[in-house]
ZAZA-272804 format. One line per 4 residues: number of its first residue (from 1); their letters; for each residue x, y, z of C-alpha. Coordinates in steps of 0.25 Angstrom, whole numbers. Layout:
<torgus>
NUM> a> X,Y,Z; ...
</torgus>
This chain:
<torgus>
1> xxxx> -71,-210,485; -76,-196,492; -86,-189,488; -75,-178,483
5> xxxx> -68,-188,475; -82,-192,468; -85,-176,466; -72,-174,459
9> xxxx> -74,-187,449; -87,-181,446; -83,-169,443; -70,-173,434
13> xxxx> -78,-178,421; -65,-186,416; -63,-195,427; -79,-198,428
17> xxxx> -76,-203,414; -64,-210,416; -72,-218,428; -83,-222,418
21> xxxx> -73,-227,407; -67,-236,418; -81,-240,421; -84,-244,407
25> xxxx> -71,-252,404; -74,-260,416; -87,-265,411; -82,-270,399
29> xxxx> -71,-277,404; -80,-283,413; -89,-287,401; -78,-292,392
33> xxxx> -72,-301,406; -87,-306,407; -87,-311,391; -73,-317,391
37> xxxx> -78,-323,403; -91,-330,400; -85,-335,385; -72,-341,394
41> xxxx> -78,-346,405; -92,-348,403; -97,-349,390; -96,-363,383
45> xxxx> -98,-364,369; -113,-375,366; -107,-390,363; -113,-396,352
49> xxxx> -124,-405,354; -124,-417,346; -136,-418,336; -144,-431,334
53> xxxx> -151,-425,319; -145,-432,308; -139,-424,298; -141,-427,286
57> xxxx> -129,-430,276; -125,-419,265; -124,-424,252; -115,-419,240
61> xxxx> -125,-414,232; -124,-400,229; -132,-392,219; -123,-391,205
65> xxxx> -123,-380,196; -128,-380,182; -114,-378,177; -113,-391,185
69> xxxx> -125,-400,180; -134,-391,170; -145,-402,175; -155,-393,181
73> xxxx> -155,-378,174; -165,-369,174; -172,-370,163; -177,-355,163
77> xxxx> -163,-353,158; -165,-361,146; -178,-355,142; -171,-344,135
81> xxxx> -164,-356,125; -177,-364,124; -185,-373,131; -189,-388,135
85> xxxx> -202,-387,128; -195,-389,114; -190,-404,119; -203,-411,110
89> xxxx> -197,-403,97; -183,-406,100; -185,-420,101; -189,-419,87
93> xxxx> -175,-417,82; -166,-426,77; -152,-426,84; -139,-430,78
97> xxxx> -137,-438,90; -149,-446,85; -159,-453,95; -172,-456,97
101> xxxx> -185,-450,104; -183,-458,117; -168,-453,118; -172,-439,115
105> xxxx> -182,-439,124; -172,-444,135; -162,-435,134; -171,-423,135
109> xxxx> -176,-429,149; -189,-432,142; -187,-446,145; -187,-453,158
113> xxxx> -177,-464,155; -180,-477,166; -167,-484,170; -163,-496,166
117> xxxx> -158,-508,172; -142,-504,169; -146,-490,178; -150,-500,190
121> xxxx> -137,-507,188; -128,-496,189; -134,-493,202; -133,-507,207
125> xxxx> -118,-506,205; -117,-491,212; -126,-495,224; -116,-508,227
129> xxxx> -103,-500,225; -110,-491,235; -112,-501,243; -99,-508,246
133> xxxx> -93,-507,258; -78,-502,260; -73,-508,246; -59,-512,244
137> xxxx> -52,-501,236; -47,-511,224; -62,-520,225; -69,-506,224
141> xxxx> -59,-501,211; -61,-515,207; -77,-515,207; -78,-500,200
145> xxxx> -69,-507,190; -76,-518,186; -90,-508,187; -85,-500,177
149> xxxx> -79,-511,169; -92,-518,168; -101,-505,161; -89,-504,150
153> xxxx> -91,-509,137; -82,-509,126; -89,-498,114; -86,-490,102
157> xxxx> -81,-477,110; -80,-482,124; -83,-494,135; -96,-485,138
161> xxxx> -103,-483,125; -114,-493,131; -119,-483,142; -117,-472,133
165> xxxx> -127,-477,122; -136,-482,134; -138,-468,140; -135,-461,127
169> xxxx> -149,-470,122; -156,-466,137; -151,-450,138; -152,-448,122
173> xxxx> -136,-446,119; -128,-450,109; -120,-460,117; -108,-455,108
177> xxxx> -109,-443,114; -109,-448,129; -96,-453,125; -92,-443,120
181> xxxx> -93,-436,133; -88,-449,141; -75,-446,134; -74,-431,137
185> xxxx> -77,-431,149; -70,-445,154; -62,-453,143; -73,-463,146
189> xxxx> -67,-464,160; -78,-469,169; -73,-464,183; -63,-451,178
193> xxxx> -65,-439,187; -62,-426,181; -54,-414,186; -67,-407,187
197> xxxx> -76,-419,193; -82,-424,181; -83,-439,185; -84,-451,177
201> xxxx> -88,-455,164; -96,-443,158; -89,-433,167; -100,-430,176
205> xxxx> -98,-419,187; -103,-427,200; -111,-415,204; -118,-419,191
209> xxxx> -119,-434,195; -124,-431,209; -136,-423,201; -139,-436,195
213> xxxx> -137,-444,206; -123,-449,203; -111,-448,213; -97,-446,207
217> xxxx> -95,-463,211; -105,-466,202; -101,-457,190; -89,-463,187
221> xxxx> -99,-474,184; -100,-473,167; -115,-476,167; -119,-467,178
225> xxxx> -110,-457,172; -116,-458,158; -128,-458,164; -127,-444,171
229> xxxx> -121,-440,159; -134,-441,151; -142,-437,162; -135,-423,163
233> xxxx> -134,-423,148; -148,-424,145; -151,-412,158; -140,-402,149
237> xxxx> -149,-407,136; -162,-402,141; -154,-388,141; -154,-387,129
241> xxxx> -166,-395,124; -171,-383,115; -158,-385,106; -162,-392,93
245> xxxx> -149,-396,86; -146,-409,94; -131,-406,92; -133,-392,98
249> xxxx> -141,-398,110; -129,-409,112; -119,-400,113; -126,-391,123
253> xxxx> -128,-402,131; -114,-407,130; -110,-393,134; -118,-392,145
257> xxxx> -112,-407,148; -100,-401,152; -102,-386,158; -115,-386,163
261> xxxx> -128,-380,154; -127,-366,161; -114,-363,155; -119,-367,142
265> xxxx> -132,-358,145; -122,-346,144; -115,-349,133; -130,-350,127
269> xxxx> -133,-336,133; -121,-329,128; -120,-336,113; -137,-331,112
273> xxxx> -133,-317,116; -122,-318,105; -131,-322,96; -128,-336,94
277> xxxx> -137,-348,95; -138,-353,111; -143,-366,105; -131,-369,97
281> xxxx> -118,-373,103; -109,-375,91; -103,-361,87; -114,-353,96
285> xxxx> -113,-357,111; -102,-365,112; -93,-351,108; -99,-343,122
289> xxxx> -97,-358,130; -83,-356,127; -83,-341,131; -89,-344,144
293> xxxx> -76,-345,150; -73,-331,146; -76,-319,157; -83,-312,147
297> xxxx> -93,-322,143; -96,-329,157; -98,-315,164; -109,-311,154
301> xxxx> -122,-309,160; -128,-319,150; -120,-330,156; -125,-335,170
305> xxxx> -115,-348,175; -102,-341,174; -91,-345,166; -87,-360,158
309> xxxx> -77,-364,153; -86,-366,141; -73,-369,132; -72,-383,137
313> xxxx> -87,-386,136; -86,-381,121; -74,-392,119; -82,-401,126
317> xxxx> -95,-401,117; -86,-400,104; -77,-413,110; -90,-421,115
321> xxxx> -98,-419,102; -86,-422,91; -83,-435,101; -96,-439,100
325> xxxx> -100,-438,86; -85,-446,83; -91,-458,93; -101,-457,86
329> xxxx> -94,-459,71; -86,-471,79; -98,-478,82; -104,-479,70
333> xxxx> -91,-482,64; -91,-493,74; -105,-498,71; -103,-498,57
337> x> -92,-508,57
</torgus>
């Protein structure tokens, strides 16, 4: 290009310009061509290198909701309702579900009860059945069978009235009233599985047996069932320690039995602020337990664990209790002859 040529370009501004923005476009197509080249050509993505650390195993524990359990609340909570410290006046009382010091103390966790040789037993029989290697279908149905076959025992209400009035003695229930819930929960059907989960006997959520060290397996087992029963009814029991009147208490327990103790803390909450006694559940809180399936009870502020459907729990306690005290009536009834 002559040096005329160069003059004119520098003096026409449009065309100096138009040279840059040709300029420009080239260099970003040549940085574009330089990407797609080096992620085509010459990148290569890192193999993984295989790892010699052992991994450790997940298992299925998770934690559980109060709602779920109602083992484990805080107890802060409570404080507002009474306090552990009243324990040694309580255990003064009697109860219409009579028993002595010893079971009281027991059921309030104030006992540490040792186990007994049946205990050792059960878990024998669980450790082989672990054991057993690839077990034909029929010898395995077959061995479950004869398991459960050999803890029945023909009784007044059912074939397990013996484990109920051996860990109703040790827990400090009125084995009438495990029964009672043994029939609610699973028409005395041993391995039933509930549309829900509840498993077994007592109906226990397995989320609940893993928190006392009982798989779903070993729930549909009567004794380990009953036995987490009364473990998880004596946790809801010290809820509700303060509460004097012994039917009171078992009916609180019962409810928390089925929906978990923090619902039954909000009905607590909302039949104080309405005035009514939150230690009584006859006529007081069992009327804001039914309500918390209702939008405007379960969004108050004085109610922490969302809604219930506190309707069936009602049902429950009212069903469970009447069962128990006609069990009761057919056991002296039998006695007597």
């Amino acid at each position: 290009m002559n040096s005329s040529r160069m003059d004119e370009i520098r003096r026409d501004p449009t065309r100096w310009k138009k040279l840059l923005r040709y300029i420009t476009w080239a260099l970003w197509g040549a940085v574009l061509v330089g990407i797609v080249y080096y992620f085509v050509v010459v990148y290569r993505a890192p193999q993984a290198q295989p790892t010699h650390t052992q991994v450790t195993p997940q298992t299925e524990w998770r934690d559980v909701s109060i709602a779920d359990v109602g083992a484990g609340e805080e107890y802060e909570e409570l404080e507002r309702y009474g306090t552990l410290y009243a324990l040694e006046y309580l255990l003064d009382y009697d109860s219409i579900w009579p028993f002595n010091k010893l079971q009281q103390k027991r059921y309030f966790g104030l006992y540490e009860e040792e186990d007994d040789e049946d205990d050792d037993e059960v878990e024998v029989v669980e450790v082989v059945k672990v054991e057993q290697t690839k077990p034909a279908d029929q010898s395995q149905a077959s061995a479950e069978q004869s398991q459960e076959q050999s803890t029945r025992r023909q009784g007044v209400i059912s074939d397990w009235d013996h484990l109920f009035q051996k860990y109703g003695e040790r827990y400090g229930w009125d084995w009438c009233v495990l029964a009672s819930i043994a029939y609610q929960e699973s028409k005395f059907r041993a391995e039933v599985v509930g549309m829900g989960g509840a498993t077994g006997l007592m109906g226990i959520m397995p989320a609940t047996g893993r928190r006392y060290g009982h798989s779903r397996a070993k729930l549909k087992h009567a004794e380990s069932s009953i036995r987490v029963a009364c473990m998880a009814l004596r946790d809801f029991g010290r809820s509700f320690a303060h509460i004097t009147d012994s039917e009171q208490r078992m009916k609180f327990t019962l409810a928390s039995y089925n929906s978990g103790s923090a619902h039954v803390l909000d009905a607590r909450r909302l039949a104080e602020n309405a005035g009514l006694d939150p230690d009584r559940w006859d006529g007081s809180v069992e009327i804001y337990m039914a309500r918390l399936s209702e939008p405007k009870y379960y969004n108050d502020p004085l109610v922490q664990h969302g809604r219930a459907n506190g309707g069936h729990t009602v049902r429950y306690v009212a069903e469970v209790f009447s069962r128990a005290q006609s069990y009761k009536s057919k056991v002296q009834h039998a006695t007597a002859e």
